[in-house]
N, C-alpha and C positions, 0 to 999 in steps of 0.2 A: 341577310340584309346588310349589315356592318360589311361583310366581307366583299360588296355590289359595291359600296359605297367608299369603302377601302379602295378598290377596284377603280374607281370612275374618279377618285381622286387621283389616281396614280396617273391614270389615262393623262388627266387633263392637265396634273405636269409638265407629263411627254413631252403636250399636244404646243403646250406655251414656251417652253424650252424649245423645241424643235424650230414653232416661228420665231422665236428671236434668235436662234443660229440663223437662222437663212436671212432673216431682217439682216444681221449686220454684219453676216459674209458677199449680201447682195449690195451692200453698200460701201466696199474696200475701193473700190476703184470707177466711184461717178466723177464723168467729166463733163467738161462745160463750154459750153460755148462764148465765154467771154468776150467782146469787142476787145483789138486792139487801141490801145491810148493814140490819139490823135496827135502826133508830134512830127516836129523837121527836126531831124538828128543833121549833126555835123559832129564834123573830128576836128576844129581848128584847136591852136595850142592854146585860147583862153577855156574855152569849155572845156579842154581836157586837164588842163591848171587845176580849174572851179573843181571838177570832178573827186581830180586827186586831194584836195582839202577836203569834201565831204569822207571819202573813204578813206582816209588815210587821219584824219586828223578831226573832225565834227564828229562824226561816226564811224568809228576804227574798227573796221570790218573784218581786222587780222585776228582782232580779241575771237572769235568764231571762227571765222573762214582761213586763217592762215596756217601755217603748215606747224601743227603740233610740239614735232622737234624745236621748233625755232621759236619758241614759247619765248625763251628767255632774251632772245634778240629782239623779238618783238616788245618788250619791257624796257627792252632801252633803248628803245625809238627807233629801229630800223624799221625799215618796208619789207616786210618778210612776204614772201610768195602766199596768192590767196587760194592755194590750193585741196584748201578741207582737209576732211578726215579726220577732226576732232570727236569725237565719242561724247553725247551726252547721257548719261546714265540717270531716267527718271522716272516716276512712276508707272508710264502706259508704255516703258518700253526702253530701248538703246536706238538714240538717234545720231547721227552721224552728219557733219558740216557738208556741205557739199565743194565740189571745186568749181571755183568759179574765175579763172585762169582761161582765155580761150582757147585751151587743148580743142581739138578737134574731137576725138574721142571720147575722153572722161572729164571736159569739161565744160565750158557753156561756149565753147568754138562755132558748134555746128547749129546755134541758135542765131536767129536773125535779132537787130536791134528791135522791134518792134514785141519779141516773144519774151526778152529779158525787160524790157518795158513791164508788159501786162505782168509779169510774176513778180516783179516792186509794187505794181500800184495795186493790182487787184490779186494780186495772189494765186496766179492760177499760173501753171507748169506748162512747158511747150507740149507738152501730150494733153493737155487739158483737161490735168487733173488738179483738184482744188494742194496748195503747199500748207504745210504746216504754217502757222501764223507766229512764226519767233521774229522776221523779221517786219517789225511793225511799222516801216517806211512808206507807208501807202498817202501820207500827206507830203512829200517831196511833192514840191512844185515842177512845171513843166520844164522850167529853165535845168533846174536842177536832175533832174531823170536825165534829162539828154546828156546833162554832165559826167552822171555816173556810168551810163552806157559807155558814151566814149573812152571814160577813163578805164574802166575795165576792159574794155577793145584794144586797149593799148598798149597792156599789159604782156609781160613774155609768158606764153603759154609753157605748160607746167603739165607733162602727164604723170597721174596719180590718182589712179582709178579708188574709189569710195562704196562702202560697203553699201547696199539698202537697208534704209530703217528694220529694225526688226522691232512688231508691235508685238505686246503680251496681250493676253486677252480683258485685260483694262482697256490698252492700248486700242484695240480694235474698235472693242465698246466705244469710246469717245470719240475714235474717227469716224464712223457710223453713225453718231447721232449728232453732241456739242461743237465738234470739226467737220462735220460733213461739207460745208459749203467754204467756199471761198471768202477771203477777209479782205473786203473794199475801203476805200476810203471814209471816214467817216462823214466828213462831209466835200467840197469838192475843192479841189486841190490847189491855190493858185497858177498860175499862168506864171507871172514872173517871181521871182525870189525878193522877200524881205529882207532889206539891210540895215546899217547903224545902230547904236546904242537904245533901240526901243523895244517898246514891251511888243509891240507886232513881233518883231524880231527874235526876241528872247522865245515868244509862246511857238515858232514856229520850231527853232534851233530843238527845243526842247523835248516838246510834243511830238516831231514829226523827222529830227536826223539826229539827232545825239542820244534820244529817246530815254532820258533820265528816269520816267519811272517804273521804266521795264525791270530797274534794280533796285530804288527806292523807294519800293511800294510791294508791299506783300503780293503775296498772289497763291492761286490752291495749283498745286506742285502735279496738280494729275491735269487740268484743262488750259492751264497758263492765265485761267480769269483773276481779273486781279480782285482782291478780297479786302481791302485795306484803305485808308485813306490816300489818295494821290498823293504822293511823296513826302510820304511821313515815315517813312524809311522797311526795313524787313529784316527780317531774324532767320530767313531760308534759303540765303546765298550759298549752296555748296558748290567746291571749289572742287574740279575732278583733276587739276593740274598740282594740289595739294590736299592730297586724300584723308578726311578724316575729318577736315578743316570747313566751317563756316560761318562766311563771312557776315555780317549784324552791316547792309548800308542803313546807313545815320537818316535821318528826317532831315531832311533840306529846305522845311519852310521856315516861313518868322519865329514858329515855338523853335525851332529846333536850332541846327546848324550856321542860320542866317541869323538869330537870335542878338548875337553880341557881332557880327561881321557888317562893318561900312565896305560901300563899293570896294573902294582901293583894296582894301582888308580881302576882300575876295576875289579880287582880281591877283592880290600879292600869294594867296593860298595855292593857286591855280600855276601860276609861275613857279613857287617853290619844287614842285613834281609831288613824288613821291616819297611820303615821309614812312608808310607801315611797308618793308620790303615782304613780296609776291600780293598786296593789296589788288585785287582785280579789276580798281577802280584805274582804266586807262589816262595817268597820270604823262607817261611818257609824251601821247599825243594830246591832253588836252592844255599840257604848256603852251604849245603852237596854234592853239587857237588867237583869232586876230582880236584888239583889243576892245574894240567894238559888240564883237559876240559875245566877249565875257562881260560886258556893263549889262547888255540887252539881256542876259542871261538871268542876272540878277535883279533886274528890274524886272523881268514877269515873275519870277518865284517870291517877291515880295506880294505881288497881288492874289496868290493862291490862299485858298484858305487855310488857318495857322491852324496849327498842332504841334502839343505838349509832349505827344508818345516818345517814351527814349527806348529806344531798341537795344541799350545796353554795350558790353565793351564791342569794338571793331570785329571780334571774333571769337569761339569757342574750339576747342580741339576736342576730338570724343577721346573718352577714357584708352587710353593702351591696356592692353590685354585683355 
């Protein structure tokens, strides 16, 4: 009898292991039928201007997308090619930037403007397959999408072919279940772009293109969920372009960083650049923010709710040897 029952337990291991292989080898690659986003693109030289400030300077898209080598050019403010091929090394796996240079081949060339549309705002890949959810730009307004499309259309194409994600079987796990579907907007987008020194403007700059709490805010390191209070800062910034090193971003609300800073005071911080040299906080491009963004900036982060948390020095190095 033990030995039936030994027996019927082992079976029904098997049986439950088995279906959840096939569960979430059947679920690597669902795609979707997403709508295309309803937009009139144009290429005039204002919306390709507007463009190039979102990517290049509100959301500096080189910190990821630009070309590895040129790490260090990128830190002191040039336009380095957005070529990819950065390596992220993280729990469910080794992910890799992609090129986003209109190569025709290996880069977003041979996508029409409406397919690089839907994989900003809804997240979904020209083969219609759901993207990974790092780039959390799904609240750029209409104005602004057509911005960036342009602006990356206009870009000198760059061949430099990019490896594919390689998932561990974490990896898989979470793209099969927690990442299975595609990451839409939360709520719906505006039409035109908020401007001047307001809190509209700050909550949008924030929230939805410079995306400050993707680094000052904890988050669990295997799903990307953020785990922590909204910008009360994080202790798991690892730095793959300084190995070993992890960067502590600071809490940003009234407890923390904004605490003892008057406008000016945070506008003058912002101006200054970069004070901790390889700080991953894009210093270089957020000097050239206009001066309007950084008041609005300040004025909604005043309105978040405050917290005390101090996430401690700027950085830790792990032990050598």
């Amino acid at each position: 009898m033990i030995r039936r029952l030994l027996l019927g337990f082992v079976v029904l291991v098997a049986v439950v292991f088995a279906a959840a292989a096939f569960y979430v080898g059947s679920r690597q690659n669902l795609k979707f039928d997403t709508p295309y986003p309803h937009l009139a693109f144009n290429s005039d030289s204002a919306t390709v201007a507007r463009g190039r400030y979102i990517v290049r300077v509100v959301a500096p898209c080189a910190a990821c997308h630009g070309d590895p080598s040129q790490y260090q050019a990128y830190q002191a403010g040039e336009d380095t090619p957005l070529s990819g091929g950065h390596k992220f090394p993280i729990p469910p796996g080794n992910f890799y930037v992609r090129n986003i240079t209109p190569d025709v081949e290996t880069g977003a060339g041979g996508f029409g403007d409406l397919a690089i549309a839907r994989a900003l705002r809804y997240g979904v890949g020209h083969d219609g397959r759901a993207l990974l959810p790092f780039m959390e730009m799904q609240g750029l307004s209409d104005e602004d999408l057509v911005a960036v499309v342009a602006y990356l259309k206009s870009q000198q194409p760059v061949h430099n072919p990019v490896p594919d994600h390689e998932y561990n079987l974490l990896g898989k796990i979470v793209k099969a279940t927690v990442l299975a579907n595609p990451v839409g907007p939360r709520v719906t987008p505006p039409a035109v772009t908020p401007h001047g020194p307001t809190v509209e403007n700050g909550k949008y700059i924030v929230e939805s293109v410079a995306l400050c709490g993707a680094c000052h805010t904890q988050r669990d390191m295997a799903t990307g969920a953020f785990t922590g209070q909204m910008y009360a800062g994080s202790n798991r910034f690892e730095d793959e372009m300084m190995l070993g090193r992890t960067w502590h971003p600071p809490n940003i609300t009234s407890g923390g960083r904004l605490a003892n800073l008057t406008e000016d005071q945070f506008i003058a911080r912002f101006r200054a650049g970069r004070a901790i040299p390889g700080s991953p906080m894009p210093w270089q491009a957020f000097q050239k923010l206009d001066e309007d963004d950084l008041r609005a900036i300040y004025r909604f982060l005043k309105t978040v709710p405050t917290s005390t948390l101090d996430q401690g020095p700027p950085f830790v190095d792990k032990p050598k040897g």
